[in-house]
N, CA, C and O of each residue as an XYZ file, in Angstrom:
844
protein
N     -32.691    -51.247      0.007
C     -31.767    -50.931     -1.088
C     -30.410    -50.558     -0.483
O     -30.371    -49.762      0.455
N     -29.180    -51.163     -1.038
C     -27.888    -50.782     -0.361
C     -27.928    -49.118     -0.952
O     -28.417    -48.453     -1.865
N     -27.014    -48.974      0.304
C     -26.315    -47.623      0.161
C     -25.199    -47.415     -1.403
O     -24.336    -48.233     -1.718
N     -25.421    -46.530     -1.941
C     -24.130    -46.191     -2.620
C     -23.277    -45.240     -2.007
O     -23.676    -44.766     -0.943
N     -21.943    -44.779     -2.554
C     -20.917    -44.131     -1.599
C     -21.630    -43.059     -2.002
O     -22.008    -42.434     -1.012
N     -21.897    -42.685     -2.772
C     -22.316    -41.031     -2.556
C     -23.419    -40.715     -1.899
O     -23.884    -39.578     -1.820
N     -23.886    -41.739     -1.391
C     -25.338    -41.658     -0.056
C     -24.915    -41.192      1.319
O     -25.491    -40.456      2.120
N     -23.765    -41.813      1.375
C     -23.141    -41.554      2.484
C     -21.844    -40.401      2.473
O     -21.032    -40.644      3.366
N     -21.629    -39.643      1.943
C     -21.527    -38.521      1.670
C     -21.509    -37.267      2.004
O     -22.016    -36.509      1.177
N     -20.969    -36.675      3.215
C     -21.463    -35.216      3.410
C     -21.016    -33.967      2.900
O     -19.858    -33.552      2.953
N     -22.262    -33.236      2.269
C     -21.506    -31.509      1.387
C     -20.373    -31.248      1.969
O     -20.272    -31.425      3.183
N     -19.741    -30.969      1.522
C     -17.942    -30.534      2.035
C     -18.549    -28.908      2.015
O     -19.363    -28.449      1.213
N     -17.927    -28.251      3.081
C     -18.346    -26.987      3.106
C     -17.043    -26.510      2.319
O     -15.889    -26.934      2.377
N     -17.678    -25.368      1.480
C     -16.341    -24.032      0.599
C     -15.806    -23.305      1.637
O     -16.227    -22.783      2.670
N     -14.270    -23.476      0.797
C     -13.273    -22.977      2.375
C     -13.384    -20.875      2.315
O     -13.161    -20.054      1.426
N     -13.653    -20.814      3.174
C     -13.383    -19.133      3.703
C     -12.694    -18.197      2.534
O     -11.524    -18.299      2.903
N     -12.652    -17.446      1.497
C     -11.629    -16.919      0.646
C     -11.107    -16.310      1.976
O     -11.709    -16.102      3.029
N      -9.940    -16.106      1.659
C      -8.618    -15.704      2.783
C      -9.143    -13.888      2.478
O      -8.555    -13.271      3.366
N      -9.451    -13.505      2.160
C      -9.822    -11.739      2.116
C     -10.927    -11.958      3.180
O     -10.759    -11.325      4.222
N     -11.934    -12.675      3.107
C     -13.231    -12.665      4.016
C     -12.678    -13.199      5.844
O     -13.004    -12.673      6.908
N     -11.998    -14.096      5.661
C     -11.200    -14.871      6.835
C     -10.612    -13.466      7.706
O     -11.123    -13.022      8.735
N      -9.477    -12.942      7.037
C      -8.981    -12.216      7.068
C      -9.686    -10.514      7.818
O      -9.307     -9.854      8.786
N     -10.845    -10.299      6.802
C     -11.511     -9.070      7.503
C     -12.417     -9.688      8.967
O     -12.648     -8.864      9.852
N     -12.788    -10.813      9.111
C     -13.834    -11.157      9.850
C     -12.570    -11.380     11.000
O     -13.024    -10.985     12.073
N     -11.011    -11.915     11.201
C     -10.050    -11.814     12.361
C     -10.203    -10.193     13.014
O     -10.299     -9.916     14.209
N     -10.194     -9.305     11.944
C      -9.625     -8.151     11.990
C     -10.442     -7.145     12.528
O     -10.013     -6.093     13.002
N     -12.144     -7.619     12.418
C     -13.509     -6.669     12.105
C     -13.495     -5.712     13.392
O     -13.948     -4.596     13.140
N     -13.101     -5.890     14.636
C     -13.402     -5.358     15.355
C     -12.378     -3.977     15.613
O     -12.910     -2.938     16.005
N     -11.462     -4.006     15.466
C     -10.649     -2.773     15.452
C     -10.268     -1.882     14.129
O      -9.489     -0.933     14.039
N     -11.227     -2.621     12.958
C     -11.649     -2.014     11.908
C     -12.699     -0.584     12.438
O     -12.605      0.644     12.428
N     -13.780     -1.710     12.911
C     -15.004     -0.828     13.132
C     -14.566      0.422     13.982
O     -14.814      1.602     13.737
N     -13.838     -0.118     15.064
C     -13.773      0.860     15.776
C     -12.551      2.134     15.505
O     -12.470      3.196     16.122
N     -11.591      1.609     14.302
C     -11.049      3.069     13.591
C     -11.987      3.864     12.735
O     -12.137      5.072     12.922
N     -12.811      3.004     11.517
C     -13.559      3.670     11.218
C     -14.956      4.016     12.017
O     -15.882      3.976     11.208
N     -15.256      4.234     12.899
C     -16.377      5.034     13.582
C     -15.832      6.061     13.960
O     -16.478      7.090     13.763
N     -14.420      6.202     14.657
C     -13.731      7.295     15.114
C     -12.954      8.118     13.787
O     -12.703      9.321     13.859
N     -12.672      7.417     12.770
C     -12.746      8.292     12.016
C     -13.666      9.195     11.305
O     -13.472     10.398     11.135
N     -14.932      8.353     10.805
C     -15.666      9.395     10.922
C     -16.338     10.490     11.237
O     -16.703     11.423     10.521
N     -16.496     10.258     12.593
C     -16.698     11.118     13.450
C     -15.392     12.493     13.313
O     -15.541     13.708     13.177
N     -14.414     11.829     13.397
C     -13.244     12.916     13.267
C     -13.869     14.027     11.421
O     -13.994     15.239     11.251
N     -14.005     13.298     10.824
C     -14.382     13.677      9.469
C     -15.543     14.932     10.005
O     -15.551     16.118      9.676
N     -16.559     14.145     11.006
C     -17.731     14.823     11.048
C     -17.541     16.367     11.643
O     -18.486     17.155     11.602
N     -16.319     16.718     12.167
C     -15.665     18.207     12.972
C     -16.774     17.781     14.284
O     -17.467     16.888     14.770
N     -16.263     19.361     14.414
C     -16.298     20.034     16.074
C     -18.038     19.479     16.464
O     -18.303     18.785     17.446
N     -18.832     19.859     15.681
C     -20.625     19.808     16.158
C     -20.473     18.253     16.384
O     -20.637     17.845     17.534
N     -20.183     17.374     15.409
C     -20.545     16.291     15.756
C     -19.553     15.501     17.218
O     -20.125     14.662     17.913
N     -18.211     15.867     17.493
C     -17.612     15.521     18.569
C     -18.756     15.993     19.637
O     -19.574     15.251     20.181
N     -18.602     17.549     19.823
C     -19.458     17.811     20.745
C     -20.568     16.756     21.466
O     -20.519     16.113     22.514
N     -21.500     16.874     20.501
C     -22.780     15.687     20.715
C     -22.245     14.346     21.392
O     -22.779     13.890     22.403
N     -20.875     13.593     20.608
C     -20.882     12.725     20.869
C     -19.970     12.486     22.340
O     -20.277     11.576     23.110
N     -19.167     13.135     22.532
C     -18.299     13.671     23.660
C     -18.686     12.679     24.881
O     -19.901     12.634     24.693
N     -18.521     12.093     25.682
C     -18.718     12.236     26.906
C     -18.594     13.765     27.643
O     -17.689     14.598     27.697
N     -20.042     13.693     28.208
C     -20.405     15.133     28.797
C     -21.150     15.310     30.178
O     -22.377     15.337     30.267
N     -20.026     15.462     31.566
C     -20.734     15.058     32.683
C     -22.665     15.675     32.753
O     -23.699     15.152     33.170
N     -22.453     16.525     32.337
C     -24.234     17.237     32.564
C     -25.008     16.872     31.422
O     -26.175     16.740     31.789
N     -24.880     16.649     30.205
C     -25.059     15.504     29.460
C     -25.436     14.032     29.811
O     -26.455     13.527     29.340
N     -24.630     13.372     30.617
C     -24.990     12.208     30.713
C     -26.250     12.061     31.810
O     -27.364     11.541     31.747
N     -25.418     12.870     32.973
C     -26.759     13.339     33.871
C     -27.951     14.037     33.559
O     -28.609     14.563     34.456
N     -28.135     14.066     32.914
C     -29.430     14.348     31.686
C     -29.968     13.615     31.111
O     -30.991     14.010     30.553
N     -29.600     12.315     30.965
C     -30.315     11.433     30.571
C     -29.170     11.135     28.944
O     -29.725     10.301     28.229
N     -28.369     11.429     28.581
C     -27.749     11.359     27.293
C     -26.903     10.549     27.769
O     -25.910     10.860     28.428
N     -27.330      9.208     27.391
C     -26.439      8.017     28.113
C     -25.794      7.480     26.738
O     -24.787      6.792     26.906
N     -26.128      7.641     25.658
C     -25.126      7.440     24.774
C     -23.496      7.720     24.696
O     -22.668      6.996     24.144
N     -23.263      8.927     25.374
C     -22.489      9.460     25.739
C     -21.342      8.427     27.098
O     -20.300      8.902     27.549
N     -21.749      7.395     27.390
C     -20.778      6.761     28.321
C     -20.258      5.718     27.174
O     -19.137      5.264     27.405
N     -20.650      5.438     26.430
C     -19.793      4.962     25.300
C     -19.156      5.088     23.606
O     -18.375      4.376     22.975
N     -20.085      6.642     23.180
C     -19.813      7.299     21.817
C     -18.750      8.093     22.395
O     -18.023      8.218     21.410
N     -18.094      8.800     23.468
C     -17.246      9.787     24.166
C     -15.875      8.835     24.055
O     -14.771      9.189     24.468
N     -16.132      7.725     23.498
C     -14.508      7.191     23.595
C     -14.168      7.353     22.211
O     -12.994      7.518     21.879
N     -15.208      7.314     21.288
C     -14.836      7.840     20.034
C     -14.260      8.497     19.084
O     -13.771      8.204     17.993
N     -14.496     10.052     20.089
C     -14.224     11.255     19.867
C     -12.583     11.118     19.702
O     -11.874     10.121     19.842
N     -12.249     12.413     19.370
C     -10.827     12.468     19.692
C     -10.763     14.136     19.925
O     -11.783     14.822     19.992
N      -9.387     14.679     20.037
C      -9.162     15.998     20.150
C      -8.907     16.588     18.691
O      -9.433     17.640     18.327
N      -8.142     15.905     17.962
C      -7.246     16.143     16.843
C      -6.704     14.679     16.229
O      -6.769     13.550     16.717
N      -6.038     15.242     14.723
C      -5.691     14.211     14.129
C      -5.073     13.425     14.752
O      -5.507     12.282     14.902
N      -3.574     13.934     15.426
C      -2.647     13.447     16.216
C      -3.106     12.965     17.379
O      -2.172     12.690     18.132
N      -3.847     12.815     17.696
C      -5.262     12.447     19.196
C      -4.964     10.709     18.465
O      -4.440      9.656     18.829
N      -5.739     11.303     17.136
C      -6.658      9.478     16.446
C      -5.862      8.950     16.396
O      -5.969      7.896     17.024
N      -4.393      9.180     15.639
C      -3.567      8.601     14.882
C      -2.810      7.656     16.313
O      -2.642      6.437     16.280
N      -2.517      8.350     17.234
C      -2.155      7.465     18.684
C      -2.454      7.113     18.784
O      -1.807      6.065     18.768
N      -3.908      6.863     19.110
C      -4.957      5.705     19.724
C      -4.672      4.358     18.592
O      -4.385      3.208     18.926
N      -4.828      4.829     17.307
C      -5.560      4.365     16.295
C      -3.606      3.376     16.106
O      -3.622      2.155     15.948
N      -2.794      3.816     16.138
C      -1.583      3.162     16.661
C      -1.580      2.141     17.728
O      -1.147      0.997     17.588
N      -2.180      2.716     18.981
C      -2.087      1.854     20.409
C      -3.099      0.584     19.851
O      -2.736     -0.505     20.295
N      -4.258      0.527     18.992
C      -5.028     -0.119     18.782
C      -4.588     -1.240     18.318
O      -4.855     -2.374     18.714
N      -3.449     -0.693     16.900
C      -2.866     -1.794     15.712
C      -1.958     -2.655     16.788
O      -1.724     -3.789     16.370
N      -1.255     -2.290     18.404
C      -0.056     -2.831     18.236
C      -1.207     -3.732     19.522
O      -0.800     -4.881     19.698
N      -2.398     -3.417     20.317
C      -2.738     -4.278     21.058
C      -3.369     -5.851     20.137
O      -3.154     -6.984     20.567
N      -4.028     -5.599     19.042
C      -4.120     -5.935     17.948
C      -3.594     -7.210     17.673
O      -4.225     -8.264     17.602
N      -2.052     -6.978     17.483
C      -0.958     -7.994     16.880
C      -0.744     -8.561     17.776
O      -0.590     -9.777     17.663
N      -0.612     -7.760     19.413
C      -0.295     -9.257     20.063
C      -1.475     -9.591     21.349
O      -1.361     -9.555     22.574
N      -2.590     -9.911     20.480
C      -3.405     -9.964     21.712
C      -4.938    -10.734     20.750
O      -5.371    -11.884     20.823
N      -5.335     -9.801     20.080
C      -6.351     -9.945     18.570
C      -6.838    -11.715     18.473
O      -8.000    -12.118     18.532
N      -5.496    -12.645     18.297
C      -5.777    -14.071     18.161
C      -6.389    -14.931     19.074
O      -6.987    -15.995     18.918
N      -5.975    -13.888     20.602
C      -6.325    -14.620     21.564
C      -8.077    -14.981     22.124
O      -8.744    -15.886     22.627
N      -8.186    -13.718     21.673
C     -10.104    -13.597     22.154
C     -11.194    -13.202     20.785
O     -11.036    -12.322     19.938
N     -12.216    -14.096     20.912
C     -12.993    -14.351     19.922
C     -13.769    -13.392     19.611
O     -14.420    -13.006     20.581
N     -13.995    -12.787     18.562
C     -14.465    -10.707     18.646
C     -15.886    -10.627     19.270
O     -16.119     -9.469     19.616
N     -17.080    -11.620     19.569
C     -17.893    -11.202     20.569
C     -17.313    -11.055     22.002
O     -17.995    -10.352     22.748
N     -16.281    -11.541     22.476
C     -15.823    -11.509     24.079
C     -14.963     -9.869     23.923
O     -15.108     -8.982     24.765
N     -14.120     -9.734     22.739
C     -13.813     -8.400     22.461
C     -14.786     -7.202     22.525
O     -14.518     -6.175     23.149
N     -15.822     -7.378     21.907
C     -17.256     -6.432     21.781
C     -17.726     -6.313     23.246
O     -17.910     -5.183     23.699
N     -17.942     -7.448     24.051
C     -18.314     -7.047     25.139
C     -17.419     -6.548     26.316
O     -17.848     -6.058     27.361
N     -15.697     -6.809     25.885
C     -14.774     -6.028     26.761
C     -14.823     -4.539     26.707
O     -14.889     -3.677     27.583
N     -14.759     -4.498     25.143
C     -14.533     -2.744     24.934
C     -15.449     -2.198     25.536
O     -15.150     -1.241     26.251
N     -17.017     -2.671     25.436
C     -18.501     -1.613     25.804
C     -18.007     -1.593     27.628
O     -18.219     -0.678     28.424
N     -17.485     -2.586     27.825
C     -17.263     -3.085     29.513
C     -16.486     -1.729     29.937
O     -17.067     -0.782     30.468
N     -15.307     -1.746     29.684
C     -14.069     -0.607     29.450
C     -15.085      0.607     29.468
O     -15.564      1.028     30.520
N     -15.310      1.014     28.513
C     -16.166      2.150     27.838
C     -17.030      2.683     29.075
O     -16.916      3.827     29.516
N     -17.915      1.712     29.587
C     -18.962      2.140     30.714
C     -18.208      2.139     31.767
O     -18.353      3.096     32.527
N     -17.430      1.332     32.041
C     -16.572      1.879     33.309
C     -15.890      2.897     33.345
O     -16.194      3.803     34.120
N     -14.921      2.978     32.603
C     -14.412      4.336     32.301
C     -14.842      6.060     32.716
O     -14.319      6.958     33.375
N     -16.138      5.879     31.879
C     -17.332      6.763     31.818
C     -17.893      6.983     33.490
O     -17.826      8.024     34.145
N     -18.464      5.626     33.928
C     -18.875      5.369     35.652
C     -17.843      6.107     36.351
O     -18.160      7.102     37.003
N     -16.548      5.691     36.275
C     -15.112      6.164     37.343
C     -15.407      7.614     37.001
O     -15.738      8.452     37.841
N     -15.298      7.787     36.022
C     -15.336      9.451     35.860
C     -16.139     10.311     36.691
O     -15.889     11.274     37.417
N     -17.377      9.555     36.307
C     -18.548     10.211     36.879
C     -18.707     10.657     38.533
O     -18.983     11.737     39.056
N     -18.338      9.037     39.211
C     -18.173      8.922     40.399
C     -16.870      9.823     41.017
O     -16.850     10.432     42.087
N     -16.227      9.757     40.413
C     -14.972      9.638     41.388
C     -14.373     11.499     40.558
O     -13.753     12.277     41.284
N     -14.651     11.834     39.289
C     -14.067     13.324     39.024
C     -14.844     14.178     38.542
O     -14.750     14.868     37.528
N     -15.761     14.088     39.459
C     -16.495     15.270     38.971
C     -16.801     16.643     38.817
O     -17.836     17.242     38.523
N     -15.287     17.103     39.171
C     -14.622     18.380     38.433
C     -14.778     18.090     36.537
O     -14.953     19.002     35.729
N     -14.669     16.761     36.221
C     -13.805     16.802     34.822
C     -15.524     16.921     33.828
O     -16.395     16.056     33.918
N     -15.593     17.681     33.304
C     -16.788     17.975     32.650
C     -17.083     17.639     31.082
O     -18.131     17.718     30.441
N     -15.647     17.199     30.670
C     -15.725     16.673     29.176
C     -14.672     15.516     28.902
O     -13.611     15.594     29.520
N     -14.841     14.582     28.143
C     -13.572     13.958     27.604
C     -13.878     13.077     26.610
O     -14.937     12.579     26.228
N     -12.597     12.972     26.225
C     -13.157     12.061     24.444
C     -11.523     11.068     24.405
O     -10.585     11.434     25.113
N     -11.458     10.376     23.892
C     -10.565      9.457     23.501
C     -10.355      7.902     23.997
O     -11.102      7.462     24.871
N      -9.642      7.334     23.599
C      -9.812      5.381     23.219
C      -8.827      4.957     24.471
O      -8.751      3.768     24.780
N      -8.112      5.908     25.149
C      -7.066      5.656     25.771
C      -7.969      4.706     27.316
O      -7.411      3.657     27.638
N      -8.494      4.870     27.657
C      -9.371      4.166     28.373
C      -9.387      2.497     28.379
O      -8.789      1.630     29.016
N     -10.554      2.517     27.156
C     -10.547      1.419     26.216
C      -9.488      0.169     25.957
O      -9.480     -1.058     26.055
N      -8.364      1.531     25.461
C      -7.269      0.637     24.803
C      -6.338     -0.154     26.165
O      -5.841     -1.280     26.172
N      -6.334      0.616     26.959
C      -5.756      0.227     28.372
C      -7.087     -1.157     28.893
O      -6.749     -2.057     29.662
N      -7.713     -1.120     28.642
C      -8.726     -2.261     29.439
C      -8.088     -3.343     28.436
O      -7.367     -4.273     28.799
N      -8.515     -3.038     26.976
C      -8.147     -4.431     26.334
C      -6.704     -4.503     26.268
O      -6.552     -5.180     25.251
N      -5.545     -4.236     26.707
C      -4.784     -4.669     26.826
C      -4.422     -5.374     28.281
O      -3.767     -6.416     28.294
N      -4.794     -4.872     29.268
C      -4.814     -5.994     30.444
C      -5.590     -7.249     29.958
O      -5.122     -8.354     30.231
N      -6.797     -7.143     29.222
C      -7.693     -8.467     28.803
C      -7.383     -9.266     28.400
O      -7.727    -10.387     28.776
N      -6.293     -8.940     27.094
C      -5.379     -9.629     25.867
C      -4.339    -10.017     27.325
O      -4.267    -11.235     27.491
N      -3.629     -9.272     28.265
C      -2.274     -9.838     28.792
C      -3.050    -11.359     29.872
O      -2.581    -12.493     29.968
N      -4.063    -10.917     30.398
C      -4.909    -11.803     31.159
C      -4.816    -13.046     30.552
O      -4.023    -13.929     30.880
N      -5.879    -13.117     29.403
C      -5.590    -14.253     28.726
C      -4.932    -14.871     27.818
O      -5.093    -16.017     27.399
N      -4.136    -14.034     27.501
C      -2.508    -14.848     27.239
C      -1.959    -15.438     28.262
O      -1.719    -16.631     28.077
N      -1.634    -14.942     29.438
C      -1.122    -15.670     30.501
C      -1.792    -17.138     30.415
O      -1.328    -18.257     30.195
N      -3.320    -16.555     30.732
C      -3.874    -17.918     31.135
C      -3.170    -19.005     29.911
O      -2.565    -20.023     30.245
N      -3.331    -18.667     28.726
C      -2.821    -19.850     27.879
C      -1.862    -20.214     27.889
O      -1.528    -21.079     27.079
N      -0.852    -19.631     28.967
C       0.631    -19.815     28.862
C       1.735    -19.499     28.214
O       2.755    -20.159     28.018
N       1.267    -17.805     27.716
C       2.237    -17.113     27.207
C       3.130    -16.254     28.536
O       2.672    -15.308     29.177
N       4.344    -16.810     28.698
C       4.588    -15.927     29.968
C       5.205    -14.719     30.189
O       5.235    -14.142     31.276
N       5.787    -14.264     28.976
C       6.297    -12.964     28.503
C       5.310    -11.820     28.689
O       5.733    -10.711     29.015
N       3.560    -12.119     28.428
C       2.630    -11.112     28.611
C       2.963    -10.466     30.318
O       3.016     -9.245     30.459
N       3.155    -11.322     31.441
C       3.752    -11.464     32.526
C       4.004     -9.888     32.770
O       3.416     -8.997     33.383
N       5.361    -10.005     31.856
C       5.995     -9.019     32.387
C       5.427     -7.484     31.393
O       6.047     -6.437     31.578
N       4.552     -7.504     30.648
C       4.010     -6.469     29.662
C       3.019     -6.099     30.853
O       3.033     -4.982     31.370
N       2.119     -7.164     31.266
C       1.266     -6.793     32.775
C       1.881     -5.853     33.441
O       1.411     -4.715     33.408
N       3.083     -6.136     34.198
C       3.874     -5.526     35.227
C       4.500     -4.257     34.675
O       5.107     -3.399     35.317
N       4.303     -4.282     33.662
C       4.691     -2.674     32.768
C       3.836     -1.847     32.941
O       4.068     -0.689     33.289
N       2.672     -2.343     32.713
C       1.543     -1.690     32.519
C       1.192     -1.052     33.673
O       0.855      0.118     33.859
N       1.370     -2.408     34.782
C       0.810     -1.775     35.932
C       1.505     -0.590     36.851
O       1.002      0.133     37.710
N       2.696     -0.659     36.400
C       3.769      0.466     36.716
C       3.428      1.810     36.024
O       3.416      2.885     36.625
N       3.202      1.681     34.939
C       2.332      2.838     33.976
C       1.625      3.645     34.647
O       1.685      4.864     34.808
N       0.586      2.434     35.226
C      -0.722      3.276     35.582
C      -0.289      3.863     37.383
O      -0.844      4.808     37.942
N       0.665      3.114     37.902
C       1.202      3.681     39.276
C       1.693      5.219     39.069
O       1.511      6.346     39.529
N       2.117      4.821     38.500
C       2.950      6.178     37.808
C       2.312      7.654     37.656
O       2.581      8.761     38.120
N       1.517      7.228     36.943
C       0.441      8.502     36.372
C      -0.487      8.195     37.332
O      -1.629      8.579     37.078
N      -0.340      7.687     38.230
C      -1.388      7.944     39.682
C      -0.399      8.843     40.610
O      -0.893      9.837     41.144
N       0.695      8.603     40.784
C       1.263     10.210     41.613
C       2.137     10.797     40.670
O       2.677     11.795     41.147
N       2.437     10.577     39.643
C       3.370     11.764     38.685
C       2.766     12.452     38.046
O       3.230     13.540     37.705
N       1.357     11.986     37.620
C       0.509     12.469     36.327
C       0.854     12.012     35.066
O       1.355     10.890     35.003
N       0.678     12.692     33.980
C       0.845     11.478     32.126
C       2.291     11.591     32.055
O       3.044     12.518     32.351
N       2.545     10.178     31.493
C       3.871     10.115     30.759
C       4.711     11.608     29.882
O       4.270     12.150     28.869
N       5.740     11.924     30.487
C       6.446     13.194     29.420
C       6.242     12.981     27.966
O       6.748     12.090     27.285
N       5.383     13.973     27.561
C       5.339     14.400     26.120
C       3.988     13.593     25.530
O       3.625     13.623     24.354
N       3.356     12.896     26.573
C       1.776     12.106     26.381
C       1.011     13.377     25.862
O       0.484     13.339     24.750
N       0.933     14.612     26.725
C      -0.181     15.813     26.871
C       0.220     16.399     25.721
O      -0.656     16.569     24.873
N       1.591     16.837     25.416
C       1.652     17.531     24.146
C       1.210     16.901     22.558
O       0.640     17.523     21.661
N       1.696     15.397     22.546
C       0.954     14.447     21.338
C       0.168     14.415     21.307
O      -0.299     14.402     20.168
N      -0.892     14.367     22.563
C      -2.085     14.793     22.157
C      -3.530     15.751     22.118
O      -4.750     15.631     22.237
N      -2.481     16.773     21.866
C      -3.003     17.821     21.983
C      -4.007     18.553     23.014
O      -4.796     19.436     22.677
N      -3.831     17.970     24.535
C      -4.648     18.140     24.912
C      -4.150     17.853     26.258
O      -2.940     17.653     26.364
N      -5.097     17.782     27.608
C      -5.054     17.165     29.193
C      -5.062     16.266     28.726
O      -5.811     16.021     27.781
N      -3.769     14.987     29.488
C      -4.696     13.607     29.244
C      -5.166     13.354     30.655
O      -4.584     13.884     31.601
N      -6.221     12.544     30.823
C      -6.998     12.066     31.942
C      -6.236     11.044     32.692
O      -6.743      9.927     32.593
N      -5.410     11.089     33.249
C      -4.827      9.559     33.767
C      -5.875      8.654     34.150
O      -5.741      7.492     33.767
N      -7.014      8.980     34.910
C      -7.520      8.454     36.038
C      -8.385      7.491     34.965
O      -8.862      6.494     35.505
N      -8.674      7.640     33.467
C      -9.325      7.200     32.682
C      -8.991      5.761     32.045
O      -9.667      4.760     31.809
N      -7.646      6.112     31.875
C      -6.870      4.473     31.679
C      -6.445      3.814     33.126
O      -5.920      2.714     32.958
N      -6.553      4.259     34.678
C      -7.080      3.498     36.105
C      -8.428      2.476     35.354
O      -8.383      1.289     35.028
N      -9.456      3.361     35.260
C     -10.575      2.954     35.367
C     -11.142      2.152     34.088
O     -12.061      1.343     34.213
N     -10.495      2.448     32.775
C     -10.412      1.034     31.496
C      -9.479     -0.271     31.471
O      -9.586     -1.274     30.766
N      -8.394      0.093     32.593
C      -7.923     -1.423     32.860
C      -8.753     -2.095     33.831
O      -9.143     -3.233     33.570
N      -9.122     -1.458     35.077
C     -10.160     -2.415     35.926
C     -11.225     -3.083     35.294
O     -11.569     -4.234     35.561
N     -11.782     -2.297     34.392
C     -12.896     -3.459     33.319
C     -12.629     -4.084     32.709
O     -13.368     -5.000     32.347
N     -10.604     -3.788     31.988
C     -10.399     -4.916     31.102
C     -10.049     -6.232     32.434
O     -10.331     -7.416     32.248
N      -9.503     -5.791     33.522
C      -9.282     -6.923     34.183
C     -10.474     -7.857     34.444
O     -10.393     -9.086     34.433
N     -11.807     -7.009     34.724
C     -12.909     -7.600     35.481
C     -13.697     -8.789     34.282
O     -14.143     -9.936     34.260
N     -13.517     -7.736     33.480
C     -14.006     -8.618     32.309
C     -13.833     -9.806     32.006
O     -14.661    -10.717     31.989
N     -12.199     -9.824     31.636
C     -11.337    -10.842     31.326
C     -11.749    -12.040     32.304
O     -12.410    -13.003     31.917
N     -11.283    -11.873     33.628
C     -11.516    -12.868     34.401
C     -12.787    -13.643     34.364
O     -12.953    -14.858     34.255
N     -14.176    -12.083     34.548
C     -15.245    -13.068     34.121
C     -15.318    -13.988     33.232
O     -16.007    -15.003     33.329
N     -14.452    -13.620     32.105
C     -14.760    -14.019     30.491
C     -13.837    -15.596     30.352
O     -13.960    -16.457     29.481
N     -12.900    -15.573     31.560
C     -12.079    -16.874     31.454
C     -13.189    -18.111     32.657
O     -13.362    -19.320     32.501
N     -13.611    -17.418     33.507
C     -15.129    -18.133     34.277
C     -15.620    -18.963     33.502
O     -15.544    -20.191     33.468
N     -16.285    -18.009     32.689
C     -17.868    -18.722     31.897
C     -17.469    -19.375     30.325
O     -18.139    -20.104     29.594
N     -16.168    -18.822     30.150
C     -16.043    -19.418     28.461
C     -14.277    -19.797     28.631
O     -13.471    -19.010     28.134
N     -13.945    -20.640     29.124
C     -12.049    -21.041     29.335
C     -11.443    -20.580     27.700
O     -10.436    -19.915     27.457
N     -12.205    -21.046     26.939
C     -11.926    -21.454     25.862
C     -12.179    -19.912     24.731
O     -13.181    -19.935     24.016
N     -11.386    -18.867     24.664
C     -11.532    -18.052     24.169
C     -10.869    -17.786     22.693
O     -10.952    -16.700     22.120
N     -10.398    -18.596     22.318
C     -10.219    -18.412     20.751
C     -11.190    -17.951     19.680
O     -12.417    -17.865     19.708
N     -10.138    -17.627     18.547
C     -11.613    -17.145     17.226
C     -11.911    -18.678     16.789
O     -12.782    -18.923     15.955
């Protein structure tokens, strides 16, 4: 029996509503304001718990090498991070597909946590994204380069001056007072080396990192 045209035919798939498109670009630095906000919601008991906590972790409370980036000190703590987040976000977000994102941040997160462990173990508590946010932004400048954005170039060479910096000066003027607190320099050292390590792995095994 001949074919008719509608035999040959394939279901046209329904296009994405642009609200769903839209949250599913975005999902990952969603999640990760709202977890830290809640937590902020949750006060002091629940930071505590979740804290990165050197005798804690050495205890077996290994949750703690990646719920401790969560935390914050204070509002003005979140609202920075939760800033540094939106602007790595806009220029970086398009470049990597949010599972290679998911596995940078946890990457960041455990290293972070590891450097600490290893290398300051005077420092007995710490909480905040600044880590994190420093890994995925070497990750995002990494592979932008690779695609041939060459302006990231010189955002790299910023960065890396940053972190020179606060390796013999200590934090940027007026970093410690915004946020209410010590900041850790040695913490955003040790979340760019994972965003670097990552990245590179992540341009290895998958070239092709788009959403």
């Amino acid at each position: 029996m001949p074919s008719t045209a509608s035999d040959n035919k394939t279901p046209s798939r329904e296009p994405t509503p642009p609200f769903i498109a839209r949250l599913h670009a975005n999902i990952i630095p969603l999640l990760l304001f709202l977890i830290a906000l809640l937590i902020q919601l949750g006060g002091g008991n629940v930071g505590e718990w979740l804290r990165y906590d050197r005798d804690g972790i050495l205890n077996g409370e290994v949750w703690r090498l990646i719920s401790g980036h969560l935390v914050h000190l204070g509002w003005p703590h979140l609202w920075m991070n939760a800033i540094g987040l939106l602007l790595i976000w806009l220029l970086f977000g398009h470049l990597i597909k949010n599972s290679s994102w998911l596995l940078i941040i946890v990457v960041c997160a455990v290293a972070t946590s590891i450097g600490m462990l290893l290398f300051n173990p005077e420092l007995q508590w710490y909480v905040g994204l600044s880590g994190i946010l420093h890994g995925m932004f070497v990750a995002g400048a990494v592979v932008s380069i690779q695609a041939g954005y060459r302006a990231e170039l010189l955002l790299l060479i910023l960065l890396t001056g940053k972190l020179a910096w606060e390796q013999v000066a200590g934090p940027l003027p007026g970093s410690t007072e915004f946020a209410g607190g010590n900041v850790i320099v040695d913490a955003h050292l040790y979340g760019a080396v994972g965003g670097l390590i990552t990245s590179l792995a992540l341009l290895v095994m998958t070239p092709n990192q788009k959403n």
